[in-house]
C-alpha positions as a printed Julia matrix, in Angstrom:
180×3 Matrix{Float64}:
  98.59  114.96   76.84
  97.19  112.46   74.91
  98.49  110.16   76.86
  96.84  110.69   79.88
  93.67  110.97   78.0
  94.06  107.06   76.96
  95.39  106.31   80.53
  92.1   107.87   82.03
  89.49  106.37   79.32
  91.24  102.98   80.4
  91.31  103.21   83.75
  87.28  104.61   83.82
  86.45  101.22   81.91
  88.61   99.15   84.0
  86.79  101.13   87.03
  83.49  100.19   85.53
  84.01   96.67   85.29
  85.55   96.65   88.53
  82.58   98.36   90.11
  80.32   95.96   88.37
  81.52   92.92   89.62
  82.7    94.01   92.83
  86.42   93.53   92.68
  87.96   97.22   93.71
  90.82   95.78   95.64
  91.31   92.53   93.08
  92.16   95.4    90.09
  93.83   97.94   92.72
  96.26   94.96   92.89
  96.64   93.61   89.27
  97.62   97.24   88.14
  99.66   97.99   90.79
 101.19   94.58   89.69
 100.77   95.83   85.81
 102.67   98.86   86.69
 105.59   97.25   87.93
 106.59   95.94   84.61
 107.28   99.05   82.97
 109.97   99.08   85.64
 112.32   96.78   84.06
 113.84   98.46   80.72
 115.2    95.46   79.32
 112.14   93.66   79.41
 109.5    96.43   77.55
 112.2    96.43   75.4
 111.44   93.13   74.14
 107.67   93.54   74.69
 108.07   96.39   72.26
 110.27   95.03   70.13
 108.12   93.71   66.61
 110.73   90.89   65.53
 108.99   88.81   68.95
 105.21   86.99   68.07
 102.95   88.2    70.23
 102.04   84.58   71.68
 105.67   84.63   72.74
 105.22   87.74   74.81
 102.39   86.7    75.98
 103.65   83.7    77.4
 106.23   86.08   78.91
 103.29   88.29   80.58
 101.43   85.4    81.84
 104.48   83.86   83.78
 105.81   87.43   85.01
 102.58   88.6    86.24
 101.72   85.57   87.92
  97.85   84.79   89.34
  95.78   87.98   88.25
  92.39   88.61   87.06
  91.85   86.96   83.44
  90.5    90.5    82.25
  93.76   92.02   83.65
  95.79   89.7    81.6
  93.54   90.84   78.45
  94.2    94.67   79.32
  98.3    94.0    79.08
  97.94   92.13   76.11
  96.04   94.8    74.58
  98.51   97.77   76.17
 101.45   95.52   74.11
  99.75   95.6    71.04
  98.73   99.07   71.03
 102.32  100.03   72.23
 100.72  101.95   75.45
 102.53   99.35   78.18
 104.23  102.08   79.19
 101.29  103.9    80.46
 100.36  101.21   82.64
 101.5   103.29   85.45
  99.24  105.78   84.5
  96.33  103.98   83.98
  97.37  102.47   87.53
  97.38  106.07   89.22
  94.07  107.46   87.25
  92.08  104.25   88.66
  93.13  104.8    92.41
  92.21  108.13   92.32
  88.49  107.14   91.03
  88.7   104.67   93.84
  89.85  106.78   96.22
  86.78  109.49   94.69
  84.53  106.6    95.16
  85.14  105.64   98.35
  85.54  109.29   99.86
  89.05  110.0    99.47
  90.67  112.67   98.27
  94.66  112.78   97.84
  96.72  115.44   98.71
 100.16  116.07   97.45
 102.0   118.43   99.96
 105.02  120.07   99.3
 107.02  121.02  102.64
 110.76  122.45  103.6
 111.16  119.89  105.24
 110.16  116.39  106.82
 106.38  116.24  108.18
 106.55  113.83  111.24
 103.67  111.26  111.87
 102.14  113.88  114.33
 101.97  116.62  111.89
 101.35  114.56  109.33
  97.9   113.8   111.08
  97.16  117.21  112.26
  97.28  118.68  108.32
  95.17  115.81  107.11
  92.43  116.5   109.45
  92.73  120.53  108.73
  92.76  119.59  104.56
  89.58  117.5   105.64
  88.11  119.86  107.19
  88.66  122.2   103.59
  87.67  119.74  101.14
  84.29  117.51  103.27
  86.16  114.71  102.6
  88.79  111.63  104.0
  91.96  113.2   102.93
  95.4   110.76  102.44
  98.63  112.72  102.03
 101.37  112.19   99.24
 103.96  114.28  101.22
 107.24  115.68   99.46
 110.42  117.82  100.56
 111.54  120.58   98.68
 113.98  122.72  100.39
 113.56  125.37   97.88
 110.64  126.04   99.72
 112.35  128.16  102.7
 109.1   127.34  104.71
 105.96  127.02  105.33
 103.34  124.46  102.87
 102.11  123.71   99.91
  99.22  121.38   99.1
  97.34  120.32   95.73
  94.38  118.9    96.51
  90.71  118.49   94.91
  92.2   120.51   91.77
  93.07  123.27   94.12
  96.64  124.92   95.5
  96.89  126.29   98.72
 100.32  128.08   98.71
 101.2   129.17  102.54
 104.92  128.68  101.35
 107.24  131.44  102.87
 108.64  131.61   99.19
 105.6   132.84   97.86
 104.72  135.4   100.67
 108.16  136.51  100.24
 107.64  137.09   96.47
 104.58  138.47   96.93
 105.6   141.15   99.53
 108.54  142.16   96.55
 106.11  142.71   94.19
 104.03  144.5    96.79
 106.92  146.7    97.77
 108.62  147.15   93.52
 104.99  148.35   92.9
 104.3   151.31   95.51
 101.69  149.86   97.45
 101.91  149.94  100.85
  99.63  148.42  102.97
């Protein structure tokens, strides 16, 4: 919990500064590029480990992460020092989805049986646009558990047309008496 409370107060100040001096897409890329380190075990290991000087590591940082913003650099070196690298990813997710607020967006995760194909994919977004007022990208996902049907998570909101649930609800419909 508390970590996504540090992941969003860095990625609102990163937004800010972003905003500020008009480089949305410049950051988008440097944390995407951030995030990518804490893909490699062996080498937050030695980030985190306290027997390396930080100057050392930093060098490290510098060469792995290659040509990115100068403030970028700063926000790694202060993620290593606080031991938070590992919530680059995080901090990487939280600041598209203030971009993606910003610029109109709204991201749905949808949960399906089974694979959406590119024409249905279109035809939900445009009825979850319609819902929400706004640009909506899909984050699709298979879960056969699902017998049928959808589920979406969007805005804060679920929409659960799964045939799971209906099924569960008509059980407890029927275990309780009431008949429709």
């Amino acid at each position: 919990m508390a970590r996504r409370f540090y992941a969003r107060r860095y990625s609102q100040a990163v937004f800010n500064i972003a905003l500020e001096r008009k480089e949305l897409d410049r950051w988008q890329s440097d944390l995407r590029k951030i995030a990518s380190l804490s893909e490699d075990a062996a080498f937050i290991a030695l980030l985190e480990n306290p027997k390396v000087r930080f100057e050392d590591k930093a060098k490290l940082l510098s060469e792995r992460l290659g040509d990115i913003n100068p403030l970028a650099l700063n926000l790694v070196y202060l993620l290593v020092t606080r031991g938070g690298l590992s919530m680059a990813g995080d901090i990487a997710d939280e600041y598209q989805r203030l971009l993606d607020s910003y610029r109109g967006i709204e991201q749905a995760e949808v949960i399906t049986a089974v694979p959406l194909d590119d024409k249905d994919k279109k035809r939900l977004e445009e009825r979850l646009a319609a819902v929400v007022g706004k640009k909506v990208v899909l984050k699709p996902r298979v879960d056969s558990s699902l017998i049928g049907g959808i589920i979406a998570r969007i805005g804060g909101k679920l929409l659960d047309g799964s045939t799971h649930s209906k099924l569960m609800a008509l059980r407890n419909e029927l275990a309780s008496g009431e008949a429709r």
